[in-house]
N, CA, C and O atoms as a GROMACS GRO file, in nm:
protein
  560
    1UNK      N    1 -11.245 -18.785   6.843
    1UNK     CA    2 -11.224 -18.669   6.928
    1UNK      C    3 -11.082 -18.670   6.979
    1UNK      O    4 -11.010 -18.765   7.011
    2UNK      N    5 -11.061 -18.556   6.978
    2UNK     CA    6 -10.912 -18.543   7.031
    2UNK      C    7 -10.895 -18.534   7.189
    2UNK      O    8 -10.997 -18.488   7.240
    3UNK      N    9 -10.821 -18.557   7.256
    3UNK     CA   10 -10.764 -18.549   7.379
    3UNK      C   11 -10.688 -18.490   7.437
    3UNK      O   12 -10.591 -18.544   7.383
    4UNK      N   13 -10.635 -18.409   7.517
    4UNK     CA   14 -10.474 -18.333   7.565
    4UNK      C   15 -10.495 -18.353   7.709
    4UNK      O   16 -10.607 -18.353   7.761
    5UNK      N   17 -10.389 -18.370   7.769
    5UNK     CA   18 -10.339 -18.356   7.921
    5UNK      C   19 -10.314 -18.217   7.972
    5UNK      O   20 -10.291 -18.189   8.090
    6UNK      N   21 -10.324 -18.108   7.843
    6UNK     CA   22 -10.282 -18.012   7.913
    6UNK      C   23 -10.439 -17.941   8.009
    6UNK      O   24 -10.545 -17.986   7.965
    7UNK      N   25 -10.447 -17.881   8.081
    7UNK     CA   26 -10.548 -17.806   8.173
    7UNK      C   27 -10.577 -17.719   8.149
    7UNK      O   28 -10.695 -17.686   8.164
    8UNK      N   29 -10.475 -17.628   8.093
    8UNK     CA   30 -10.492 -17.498   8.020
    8UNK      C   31 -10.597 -17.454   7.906
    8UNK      O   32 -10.664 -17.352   7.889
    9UNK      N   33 -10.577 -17.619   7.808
    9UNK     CA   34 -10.673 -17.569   7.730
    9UNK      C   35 -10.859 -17.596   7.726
    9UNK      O   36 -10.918 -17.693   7.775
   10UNK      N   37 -10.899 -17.520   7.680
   10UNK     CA   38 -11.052 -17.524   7.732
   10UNK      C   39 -11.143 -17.629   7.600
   10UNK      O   40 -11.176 -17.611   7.484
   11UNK      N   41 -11.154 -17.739   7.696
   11UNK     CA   42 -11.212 -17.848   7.610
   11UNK      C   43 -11.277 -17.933   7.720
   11UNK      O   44 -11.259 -17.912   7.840
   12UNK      N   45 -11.354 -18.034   7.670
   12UNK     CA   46 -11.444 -18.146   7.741
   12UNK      C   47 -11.302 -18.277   7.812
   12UNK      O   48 -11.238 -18.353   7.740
   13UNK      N   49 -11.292 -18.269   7.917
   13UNK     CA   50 -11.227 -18.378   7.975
   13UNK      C   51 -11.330 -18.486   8.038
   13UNK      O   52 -11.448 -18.479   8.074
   14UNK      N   53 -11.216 -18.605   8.034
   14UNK     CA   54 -11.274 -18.709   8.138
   14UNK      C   55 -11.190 -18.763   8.225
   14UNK      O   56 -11.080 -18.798   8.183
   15UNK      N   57 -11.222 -18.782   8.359
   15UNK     CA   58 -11.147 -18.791   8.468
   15UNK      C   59 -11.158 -18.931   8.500
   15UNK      O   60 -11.265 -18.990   8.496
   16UNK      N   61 -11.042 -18.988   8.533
   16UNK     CA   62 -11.043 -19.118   8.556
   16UNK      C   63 -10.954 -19.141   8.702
   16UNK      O   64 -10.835 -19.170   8.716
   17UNK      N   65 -11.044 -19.121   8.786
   17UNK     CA   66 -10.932 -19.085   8.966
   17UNK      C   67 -10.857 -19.192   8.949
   17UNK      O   68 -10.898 -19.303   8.915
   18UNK      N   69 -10.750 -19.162   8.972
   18UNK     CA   70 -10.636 -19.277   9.024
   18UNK      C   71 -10.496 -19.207   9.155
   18UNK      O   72 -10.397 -19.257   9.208
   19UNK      N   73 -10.576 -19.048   9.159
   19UNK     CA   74 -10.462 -18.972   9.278
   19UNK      C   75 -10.540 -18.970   9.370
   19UNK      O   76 -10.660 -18.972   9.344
   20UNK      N   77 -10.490 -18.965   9.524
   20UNK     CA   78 -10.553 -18.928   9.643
   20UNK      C   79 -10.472 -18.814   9.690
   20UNK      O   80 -10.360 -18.782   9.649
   21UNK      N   81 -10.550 -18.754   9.787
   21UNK     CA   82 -10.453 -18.600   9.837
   21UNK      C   83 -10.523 -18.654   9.992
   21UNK      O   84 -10.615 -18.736  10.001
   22UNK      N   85 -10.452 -18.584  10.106
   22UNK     CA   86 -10.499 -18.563  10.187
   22UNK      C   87 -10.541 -18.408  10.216
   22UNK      O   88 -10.444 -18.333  10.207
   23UNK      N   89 -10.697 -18.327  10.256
   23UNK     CA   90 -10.733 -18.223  10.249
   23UNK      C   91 -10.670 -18.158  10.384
   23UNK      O   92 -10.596 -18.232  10.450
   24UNK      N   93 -10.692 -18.028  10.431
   24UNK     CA   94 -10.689 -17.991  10.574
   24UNK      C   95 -10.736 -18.021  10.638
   24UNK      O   96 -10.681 -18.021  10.748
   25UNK      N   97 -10.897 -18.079  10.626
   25UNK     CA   98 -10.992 -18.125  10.692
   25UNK      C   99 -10.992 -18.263  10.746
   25UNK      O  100 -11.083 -18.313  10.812
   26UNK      N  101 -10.852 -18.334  10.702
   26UNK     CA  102 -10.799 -18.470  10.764
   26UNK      C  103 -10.910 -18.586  10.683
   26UNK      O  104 -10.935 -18.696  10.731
   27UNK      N  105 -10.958 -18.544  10.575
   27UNK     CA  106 -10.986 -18.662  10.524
   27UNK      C  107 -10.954 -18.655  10.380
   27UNK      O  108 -10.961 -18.545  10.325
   28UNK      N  109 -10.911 -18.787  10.294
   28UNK     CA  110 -10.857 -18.828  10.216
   28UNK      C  111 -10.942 -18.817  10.073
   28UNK      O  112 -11.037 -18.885  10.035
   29UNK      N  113 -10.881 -18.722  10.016
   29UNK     CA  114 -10.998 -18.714   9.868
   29UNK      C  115 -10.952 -18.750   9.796
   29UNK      O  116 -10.830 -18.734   9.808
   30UNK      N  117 -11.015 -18.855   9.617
   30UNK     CA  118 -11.029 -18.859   9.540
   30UNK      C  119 -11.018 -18.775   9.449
   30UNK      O  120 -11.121 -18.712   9.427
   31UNK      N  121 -10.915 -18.747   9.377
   31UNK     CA  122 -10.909 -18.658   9.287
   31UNK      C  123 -11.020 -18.658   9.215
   31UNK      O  124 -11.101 -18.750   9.221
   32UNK      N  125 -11.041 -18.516   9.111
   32UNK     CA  126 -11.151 -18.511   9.047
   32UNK      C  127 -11.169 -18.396   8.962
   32UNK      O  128 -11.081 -18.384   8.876
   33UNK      N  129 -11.252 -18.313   8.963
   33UNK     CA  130 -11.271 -18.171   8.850
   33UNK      C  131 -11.237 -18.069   8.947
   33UNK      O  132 -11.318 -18.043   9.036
   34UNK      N  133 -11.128 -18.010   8.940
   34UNK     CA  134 -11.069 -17.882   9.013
   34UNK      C  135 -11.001 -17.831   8.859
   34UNK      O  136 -10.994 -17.876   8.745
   35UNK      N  137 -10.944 -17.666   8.958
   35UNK     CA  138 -10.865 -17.614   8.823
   35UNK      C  139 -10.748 -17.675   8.800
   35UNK      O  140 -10.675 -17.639   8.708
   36UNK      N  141 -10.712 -17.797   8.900
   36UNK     CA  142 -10.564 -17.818   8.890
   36UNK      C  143 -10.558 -17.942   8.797
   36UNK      O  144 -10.457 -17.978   8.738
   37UNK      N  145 -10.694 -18.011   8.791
   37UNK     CA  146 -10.686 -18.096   8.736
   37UNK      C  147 -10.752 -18.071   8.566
   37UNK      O  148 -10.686 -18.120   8.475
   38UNK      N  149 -10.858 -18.009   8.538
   38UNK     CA  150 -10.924 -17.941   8.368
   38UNK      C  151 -10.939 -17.826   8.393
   38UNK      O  152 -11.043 -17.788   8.338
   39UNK      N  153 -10.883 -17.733   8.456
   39UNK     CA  154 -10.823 -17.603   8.433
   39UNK      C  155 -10.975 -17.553   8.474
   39UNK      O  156 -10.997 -17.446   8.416
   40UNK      N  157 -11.097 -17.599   8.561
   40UNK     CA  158 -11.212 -17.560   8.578
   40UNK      C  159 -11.191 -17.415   8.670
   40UNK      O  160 -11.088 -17.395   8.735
   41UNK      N  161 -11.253 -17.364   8.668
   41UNK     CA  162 -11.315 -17.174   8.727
   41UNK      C  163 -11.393 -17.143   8.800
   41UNK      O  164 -11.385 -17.034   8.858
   42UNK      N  165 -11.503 -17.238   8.821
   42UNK     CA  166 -11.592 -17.227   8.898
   42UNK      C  167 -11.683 -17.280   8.986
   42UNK      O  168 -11.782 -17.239   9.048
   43UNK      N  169 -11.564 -17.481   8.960
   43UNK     CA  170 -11.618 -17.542   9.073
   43UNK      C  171 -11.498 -17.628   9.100
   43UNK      O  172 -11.387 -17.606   9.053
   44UNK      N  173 -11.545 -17.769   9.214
   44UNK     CA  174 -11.475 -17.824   9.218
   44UNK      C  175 -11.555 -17.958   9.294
   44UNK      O  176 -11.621 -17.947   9.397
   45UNK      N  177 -11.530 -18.102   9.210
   45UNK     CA  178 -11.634 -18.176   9.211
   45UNK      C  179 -11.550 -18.328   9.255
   45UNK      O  180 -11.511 -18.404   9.166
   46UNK      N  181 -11.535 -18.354   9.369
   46UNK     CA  182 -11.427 -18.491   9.423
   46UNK      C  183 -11.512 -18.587   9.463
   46UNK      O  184 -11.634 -18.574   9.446
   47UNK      N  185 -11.458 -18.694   9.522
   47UNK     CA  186 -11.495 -18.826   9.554
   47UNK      C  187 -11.459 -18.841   9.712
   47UNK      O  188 -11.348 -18.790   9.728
   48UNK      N  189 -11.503 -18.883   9.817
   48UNK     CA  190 -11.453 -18.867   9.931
   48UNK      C  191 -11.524 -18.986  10.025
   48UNK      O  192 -11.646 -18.979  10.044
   49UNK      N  193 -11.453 -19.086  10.080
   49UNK     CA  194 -11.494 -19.158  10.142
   49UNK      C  195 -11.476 -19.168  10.307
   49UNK      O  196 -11.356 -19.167  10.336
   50UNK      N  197 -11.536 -19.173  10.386
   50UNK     CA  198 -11.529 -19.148  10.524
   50UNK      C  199 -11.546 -19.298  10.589
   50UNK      O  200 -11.640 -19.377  10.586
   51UNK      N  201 -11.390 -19.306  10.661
   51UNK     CA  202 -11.396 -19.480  10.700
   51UNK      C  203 -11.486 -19.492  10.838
   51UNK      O  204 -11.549 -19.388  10.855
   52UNK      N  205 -11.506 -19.578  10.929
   52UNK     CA  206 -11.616 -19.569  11.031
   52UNK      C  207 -11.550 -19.537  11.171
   52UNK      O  208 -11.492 -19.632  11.225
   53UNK      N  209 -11.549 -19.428  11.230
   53UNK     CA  210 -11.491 -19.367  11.306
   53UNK      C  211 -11.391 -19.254  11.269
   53UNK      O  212 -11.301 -19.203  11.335
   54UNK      N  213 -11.443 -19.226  11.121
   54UNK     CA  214 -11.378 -19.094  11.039
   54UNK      C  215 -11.415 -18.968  11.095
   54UNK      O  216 -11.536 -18.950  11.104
   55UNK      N  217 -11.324 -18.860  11.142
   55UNK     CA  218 -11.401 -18.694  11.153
   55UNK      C  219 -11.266 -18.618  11.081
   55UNK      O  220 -11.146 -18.628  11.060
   56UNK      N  221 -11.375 -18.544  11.064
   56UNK     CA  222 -11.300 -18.408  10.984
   56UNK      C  223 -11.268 -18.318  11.108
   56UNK      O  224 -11.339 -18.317  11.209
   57UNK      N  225 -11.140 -18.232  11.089
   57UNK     CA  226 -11.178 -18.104  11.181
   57UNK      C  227 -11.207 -18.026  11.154
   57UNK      O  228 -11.187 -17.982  11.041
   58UNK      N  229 -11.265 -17.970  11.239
   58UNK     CA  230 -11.409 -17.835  11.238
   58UNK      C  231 -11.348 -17.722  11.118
   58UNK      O  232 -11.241 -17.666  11.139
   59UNK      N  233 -11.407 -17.702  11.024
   59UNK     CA  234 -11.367 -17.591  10.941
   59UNK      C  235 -11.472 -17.534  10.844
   59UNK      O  236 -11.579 -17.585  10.813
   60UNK      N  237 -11.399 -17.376  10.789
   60UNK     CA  238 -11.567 -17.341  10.675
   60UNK      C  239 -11.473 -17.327  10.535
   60UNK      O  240 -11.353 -17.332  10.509
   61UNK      N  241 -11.559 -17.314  10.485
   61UNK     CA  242 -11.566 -17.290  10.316
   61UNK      C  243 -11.550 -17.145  10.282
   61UNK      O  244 -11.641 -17.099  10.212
   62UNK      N  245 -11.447 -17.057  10.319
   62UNK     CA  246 -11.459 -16.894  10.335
   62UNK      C  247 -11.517 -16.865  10.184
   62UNK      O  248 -11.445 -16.893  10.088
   63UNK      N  249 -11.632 -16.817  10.166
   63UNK     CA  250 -11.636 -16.735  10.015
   63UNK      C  251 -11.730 -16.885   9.960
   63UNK      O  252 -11.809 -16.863   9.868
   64UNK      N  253 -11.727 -16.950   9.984
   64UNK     CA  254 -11.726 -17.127   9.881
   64UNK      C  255 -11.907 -17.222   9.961
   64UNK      O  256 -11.936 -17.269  10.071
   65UNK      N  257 -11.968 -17.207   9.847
   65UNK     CA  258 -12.108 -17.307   9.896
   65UNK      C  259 -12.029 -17.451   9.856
   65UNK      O  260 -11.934 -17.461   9.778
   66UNK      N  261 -12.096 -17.562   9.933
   66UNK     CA  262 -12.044 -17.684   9.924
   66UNK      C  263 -12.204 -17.789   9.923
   66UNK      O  264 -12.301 -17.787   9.999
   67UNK      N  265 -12.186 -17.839   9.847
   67UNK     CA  266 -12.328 -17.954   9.799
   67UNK      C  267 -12.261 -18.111   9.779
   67UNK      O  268 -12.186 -18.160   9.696
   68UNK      N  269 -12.322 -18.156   9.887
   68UNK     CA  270 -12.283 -18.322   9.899
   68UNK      C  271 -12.432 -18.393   9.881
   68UNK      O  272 -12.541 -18.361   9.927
   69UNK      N  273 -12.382 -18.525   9.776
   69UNK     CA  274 -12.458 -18.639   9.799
   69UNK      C  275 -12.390 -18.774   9.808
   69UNK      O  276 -12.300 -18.822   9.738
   70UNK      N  277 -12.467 -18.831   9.925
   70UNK     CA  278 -12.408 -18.908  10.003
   70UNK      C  279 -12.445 -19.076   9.914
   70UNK      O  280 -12.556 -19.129   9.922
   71UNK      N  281 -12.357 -19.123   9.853
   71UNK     CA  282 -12.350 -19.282   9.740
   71UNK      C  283 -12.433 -19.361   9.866
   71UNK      O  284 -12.554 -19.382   9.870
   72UNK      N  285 -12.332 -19.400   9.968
   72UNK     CA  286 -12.373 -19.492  10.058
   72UNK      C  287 -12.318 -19.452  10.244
   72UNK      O  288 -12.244 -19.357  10.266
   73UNK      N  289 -12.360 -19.527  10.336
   73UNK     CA  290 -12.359 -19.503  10.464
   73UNK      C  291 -12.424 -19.373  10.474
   73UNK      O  292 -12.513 -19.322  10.406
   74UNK      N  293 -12.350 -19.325  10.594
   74UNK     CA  294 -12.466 -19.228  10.665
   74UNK      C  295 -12.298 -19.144  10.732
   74UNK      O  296 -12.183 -19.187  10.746
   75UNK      N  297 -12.364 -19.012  10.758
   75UNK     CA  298 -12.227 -18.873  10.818
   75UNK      C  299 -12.357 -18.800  10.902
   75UNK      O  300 -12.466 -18.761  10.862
   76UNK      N  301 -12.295 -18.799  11.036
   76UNK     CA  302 -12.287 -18.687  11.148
   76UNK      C  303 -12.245 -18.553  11.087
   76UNK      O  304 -12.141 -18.534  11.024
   77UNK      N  305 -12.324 -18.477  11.109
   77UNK     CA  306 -12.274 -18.332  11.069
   77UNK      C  307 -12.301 -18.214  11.146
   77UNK      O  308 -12.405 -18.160  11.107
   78UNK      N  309 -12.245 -18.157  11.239
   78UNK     CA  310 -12.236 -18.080  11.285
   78UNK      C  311 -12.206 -17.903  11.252
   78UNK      O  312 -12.098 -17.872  11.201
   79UNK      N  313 -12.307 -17.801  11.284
   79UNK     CA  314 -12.262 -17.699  11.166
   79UNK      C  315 -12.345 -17.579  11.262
   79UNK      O  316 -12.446 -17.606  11.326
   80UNK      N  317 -12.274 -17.426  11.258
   80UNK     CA  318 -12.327 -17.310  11.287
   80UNK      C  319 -12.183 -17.291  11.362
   80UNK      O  320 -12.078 -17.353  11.381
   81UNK      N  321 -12.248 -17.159  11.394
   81UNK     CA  322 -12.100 -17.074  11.447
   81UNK      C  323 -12.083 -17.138  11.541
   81UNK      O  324 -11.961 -17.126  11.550
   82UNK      N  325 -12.120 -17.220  11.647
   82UNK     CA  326 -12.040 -17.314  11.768
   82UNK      C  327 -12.072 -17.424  11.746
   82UNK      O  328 -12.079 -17.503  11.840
   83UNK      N  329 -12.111 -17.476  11.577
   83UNK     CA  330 -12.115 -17.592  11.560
   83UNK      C  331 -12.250 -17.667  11.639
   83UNK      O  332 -12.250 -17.787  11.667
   84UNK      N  333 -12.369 -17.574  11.671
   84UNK     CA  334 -12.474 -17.610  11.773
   84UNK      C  335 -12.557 -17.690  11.701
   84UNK      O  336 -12.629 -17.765  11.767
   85UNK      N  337 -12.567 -17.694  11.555
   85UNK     CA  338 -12.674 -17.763  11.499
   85UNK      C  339 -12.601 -17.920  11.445
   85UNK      O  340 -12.490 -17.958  11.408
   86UNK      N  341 -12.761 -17.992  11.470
   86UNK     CA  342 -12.687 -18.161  11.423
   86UNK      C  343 -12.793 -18.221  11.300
   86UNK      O  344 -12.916 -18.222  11.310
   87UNK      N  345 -12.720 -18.266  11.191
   87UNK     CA  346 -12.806 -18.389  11.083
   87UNK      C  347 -12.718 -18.490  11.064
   87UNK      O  348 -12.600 -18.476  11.095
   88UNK      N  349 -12.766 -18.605  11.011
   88UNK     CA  350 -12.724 -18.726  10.974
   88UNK      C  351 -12.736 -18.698  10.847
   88UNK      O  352 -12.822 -18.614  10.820
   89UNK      N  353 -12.662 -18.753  10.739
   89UNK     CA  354 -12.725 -18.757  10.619
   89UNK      C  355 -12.678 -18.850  10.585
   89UNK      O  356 -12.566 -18.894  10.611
   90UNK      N  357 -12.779 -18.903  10.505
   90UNK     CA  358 -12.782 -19.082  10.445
   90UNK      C  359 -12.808 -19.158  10.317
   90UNK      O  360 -12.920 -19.133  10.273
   91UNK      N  361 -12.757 -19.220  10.264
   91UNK     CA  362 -12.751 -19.292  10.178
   91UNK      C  363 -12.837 -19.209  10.060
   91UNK      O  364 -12.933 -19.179  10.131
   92UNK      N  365 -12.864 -19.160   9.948
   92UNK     CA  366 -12.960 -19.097   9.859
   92UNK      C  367 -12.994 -18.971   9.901
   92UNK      O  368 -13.089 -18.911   9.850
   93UNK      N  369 -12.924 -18.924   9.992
   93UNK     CA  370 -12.975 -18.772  10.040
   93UNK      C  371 -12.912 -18.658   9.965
   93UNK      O  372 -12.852 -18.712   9.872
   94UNK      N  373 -12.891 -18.508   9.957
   94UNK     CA  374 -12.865 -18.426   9.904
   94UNK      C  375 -12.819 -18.323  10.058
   94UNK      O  376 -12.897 -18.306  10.152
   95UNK      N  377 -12.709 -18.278  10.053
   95UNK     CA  378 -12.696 -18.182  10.171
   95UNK      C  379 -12.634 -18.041  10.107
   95UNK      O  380 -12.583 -18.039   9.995
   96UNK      N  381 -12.641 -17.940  10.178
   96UNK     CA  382 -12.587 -17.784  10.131
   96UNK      C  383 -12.557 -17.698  10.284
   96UNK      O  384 -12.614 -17.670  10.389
   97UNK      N  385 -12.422 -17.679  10.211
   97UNK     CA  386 -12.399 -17.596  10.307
   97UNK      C  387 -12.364 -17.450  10.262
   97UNK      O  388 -12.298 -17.432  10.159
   98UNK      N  389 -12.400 -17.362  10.326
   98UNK     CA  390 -12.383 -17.236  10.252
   98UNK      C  391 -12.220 -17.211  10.307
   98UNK      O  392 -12.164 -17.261  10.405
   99UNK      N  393 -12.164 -17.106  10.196
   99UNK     CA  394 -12.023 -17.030  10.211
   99UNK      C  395 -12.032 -16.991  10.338
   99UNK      O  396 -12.135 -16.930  10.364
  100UNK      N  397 -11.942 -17.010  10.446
  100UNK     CA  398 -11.856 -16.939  10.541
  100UNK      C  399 -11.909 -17.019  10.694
  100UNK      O  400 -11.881 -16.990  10.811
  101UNK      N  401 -12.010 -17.149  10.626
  101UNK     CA  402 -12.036 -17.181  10.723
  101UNK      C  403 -11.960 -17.315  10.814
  101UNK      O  404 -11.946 -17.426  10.762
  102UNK      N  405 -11.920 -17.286  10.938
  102UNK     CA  406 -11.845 -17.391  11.057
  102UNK      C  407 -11.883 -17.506  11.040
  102UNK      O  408 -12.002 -17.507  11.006
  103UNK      N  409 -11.840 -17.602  11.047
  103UNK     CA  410 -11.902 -17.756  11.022
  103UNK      C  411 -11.797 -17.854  11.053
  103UNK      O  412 -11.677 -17.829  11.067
  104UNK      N  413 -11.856 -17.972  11.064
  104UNK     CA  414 -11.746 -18.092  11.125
  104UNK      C  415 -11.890 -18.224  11.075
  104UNK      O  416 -12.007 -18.242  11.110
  105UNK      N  417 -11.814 -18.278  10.997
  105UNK     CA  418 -11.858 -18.433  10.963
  105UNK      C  419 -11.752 -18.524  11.018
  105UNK      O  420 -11.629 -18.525  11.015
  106UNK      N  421 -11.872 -18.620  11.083
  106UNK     CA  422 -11.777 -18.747  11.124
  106UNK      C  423 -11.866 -18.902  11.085
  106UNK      O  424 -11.988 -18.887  11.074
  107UNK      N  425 -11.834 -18.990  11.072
  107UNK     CA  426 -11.881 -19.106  11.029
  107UNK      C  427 -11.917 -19.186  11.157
  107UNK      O  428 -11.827 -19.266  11.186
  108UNK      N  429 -12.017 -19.188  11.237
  108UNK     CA  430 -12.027 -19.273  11.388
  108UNK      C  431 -12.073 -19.377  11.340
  108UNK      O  432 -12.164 -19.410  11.417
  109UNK      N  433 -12.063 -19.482  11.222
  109UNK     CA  434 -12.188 -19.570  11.172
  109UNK      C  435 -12.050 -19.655  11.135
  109UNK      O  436 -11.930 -19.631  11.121
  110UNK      N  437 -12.129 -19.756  11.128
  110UNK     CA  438 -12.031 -19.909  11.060
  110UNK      C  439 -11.967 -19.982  10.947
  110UNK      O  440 -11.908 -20.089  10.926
  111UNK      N  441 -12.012 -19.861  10.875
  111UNK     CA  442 -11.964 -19.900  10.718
  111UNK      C  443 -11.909 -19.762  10.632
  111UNK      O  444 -11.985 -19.666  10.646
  112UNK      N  445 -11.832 -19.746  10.578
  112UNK     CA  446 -11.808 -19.605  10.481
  112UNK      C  447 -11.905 -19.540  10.419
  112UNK      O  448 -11.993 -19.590  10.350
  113UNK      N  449 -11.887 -19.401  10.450
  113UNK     CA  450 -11.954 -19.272  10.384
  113UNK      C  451 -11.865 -19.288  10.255
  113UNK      O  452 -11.743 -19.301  10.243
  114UNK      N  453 -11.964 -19.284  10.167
  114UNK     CA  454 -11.884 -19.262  10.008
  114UNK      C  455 -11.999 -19.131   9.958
  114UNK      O  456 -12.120 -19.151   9.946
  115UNK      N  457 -11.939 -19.014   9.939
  115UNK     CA  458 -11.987 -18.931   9.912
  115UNK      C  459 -11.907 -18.849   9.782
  115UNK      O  460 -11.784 -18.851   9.770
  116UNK      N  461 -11.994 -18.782   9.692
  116UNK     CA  462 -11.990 -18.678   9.575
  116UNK      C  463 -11.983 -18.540   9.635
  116UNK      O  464 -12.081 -18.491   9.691
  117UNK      N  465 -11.842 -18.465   9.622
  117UNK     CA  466 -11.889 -18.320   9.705
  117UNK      C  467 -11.830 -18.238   9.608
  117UNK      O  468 -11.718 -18.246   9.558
  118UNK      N  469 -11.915 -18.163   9.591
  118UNK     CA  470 -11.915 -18.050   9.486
  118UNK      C  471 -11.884 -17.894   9.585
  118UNK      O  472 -11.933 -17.894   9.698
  119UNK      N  473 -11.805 -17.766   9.540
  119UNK     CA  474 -11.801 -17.617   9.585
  119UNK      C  475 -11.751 -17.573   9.480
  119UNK      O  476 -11.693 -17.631   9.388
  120UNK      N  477 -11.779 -17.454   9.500
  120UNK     CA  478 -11.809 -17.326   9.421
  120UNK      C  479 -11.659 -17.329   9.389
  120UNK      O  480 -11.636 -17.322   9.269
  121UNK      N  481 -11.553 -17.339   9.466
  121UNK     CA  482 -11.392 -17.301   9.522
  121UNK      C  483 -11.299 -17.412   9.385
  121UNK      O  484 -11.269 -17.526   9.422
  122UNK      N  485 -11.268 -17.378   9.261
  122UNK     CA  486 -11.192 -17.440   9.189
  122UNK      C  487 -11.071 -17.527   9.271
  122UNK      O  488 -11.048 -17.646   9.291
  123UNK      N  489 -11.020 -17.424   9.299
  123UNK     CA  490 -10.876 -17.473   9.395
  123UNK      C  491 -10.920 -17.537   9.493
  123UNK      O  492 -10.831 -17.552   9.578
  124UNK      N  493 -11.050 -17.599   9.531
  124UNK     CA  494 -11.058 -17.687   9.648
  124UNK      C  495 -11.038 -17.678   9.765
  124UNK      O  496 -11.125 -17.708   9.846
  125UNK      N  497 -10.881 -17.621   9.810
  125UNK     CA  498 -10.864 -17.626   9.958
  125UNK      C  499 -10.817 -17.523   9.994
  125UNK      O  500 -10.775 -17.509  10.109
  126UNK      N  501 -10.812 -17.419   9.898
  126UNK     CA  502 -10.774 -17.303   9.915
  126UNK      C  503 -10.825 -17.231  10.004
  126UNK      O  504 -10.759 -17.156  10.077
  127UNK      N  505 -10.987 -17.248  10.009
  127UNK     CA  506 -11.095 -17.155  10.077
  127UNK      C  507 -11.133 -17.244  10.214
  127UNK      O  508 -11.241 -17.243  10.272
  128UNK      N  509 -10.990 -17.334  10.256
  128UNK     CA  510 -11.049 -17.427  10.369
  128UNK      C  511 -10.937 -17.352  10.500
  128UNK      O  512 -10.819 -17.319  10.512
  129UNK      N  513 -11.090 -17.356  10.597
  129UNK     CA  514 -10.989 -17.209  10.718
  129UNK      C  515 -11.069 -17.304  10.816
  129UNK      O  516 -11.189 -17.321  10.836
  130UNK      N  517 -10.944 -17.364  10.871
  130UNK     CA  518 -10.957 -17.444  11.029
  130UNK      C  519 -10.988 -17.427  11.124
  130UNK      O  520 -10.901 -17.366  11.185
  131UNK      N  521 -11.086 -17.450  11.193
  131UNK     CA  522 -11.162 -17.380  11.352
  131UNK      C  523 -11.115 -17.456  11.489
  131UNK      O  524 -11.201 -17.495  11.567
  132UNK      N  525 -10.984 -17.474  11.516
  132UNK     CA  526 -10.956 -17.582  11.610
  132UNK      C  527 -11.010 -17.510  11.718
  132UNK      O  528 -10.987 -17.550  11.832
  133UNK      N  529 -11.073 -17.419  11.700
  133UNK     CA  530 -11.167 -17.350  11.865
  133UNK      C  531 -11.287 -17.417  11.892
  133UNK      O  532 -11.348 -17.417  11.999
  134UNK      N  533 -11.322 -17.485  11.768
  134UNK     CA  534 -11.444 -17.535  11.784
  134UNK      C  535 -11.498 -17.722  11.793
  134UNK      O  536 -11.600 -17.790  11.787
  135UNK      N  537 -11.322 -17.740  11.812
  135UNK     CA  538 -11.297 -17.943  11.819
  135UNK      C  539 -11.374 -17.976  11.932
  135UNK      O  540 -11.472 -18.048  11.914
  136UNK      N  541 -11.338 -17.926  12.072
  136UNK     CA  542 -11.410 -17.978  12.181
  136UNK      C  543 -11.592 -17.932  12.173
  136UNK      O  544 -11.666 -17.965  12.265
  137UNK      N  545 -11.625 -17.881  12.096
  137UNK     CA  546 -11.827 -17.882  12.112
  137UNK      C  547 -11.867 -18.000  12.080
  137UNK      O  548 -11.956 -18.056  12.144
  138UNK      N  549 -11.781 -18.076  11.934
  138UNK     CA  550 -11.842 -18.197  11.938
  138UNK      C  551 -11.794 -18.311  11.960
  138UNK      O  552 -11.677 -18.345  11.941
  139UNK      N  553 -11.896 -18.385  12.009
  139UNK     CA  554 -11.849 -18.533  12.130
  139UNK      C  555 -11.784 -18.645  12.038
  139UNK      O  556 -11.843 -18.681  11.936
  140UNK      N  557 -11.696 -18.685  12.066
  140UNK     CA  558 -11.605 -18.790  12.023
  140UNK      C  559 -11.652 -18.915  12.022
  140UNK      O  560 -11.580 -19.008  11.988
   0.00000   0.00000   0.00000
């Protein structure tokens, strides 16, 4: 089988992370299947680990559903328009958040969140719109 680096062209890749980015959301992703990386259209599928006393700031997915499963540890998640609703999600779980919805994950537990997060949003951070109105609802 043949191989190319280019993105452009439309073929089967395999991704082998070796880049990190930092997102808007202040935590550190794992490169992975975006359009920037196999020229993908209609999702975008990273690696993301949350160290213990990790939070994101409060932000939504404008336009973009987002589906996490969580490898290992456990994430605080906070989510609705004032951020009023709370889950943990843990080790073997499956979480969804629908497009446009407010949210803030933080890691309150003792060991790293290593999580798989998949959205609809190729470009990844494109569709990421910051809610710093909504930092002080949840407790530090």
């Amino acid at each position: 089988m043949s191989t190319t680096s280019s993105t452009t062209e439309r073929t089967c890749r395999i991704i082998r992370p070796s880049e990190s980015y930092r997102g808007k959301q202040g935590f550190t992703y794992v490169e992975g299947i975006t359009a920037e990386s196999v020229g993908s259209t209609g999702l975008c599928m990273n690696l993301l680990t949350i160290p213990p006393g990790g939070r994101a700031s409060a932000h939504k997915h404008e336009h973009h559903e987002t589906a996490i499963y969580v490898i290992a540890g456990e994430a605080d998640t906070w989510f609705g328009e004032r951020l009023e609703s709370h889950v943990v999600v843990k080790a073997g779980e499956l979480f969804y958040i629908p497009a446009d919805m407010p949210h803030l994950a933080a890691n309150r537990g003792n060991e790293p969140c290593v999580a798989v997060i998949a959205r609809t949003d190729p470009n990844e951070q494109e569709s990421v719109v910051l809610l710093p109105e909504l930092e002080s609802l949840v407790p530090r």
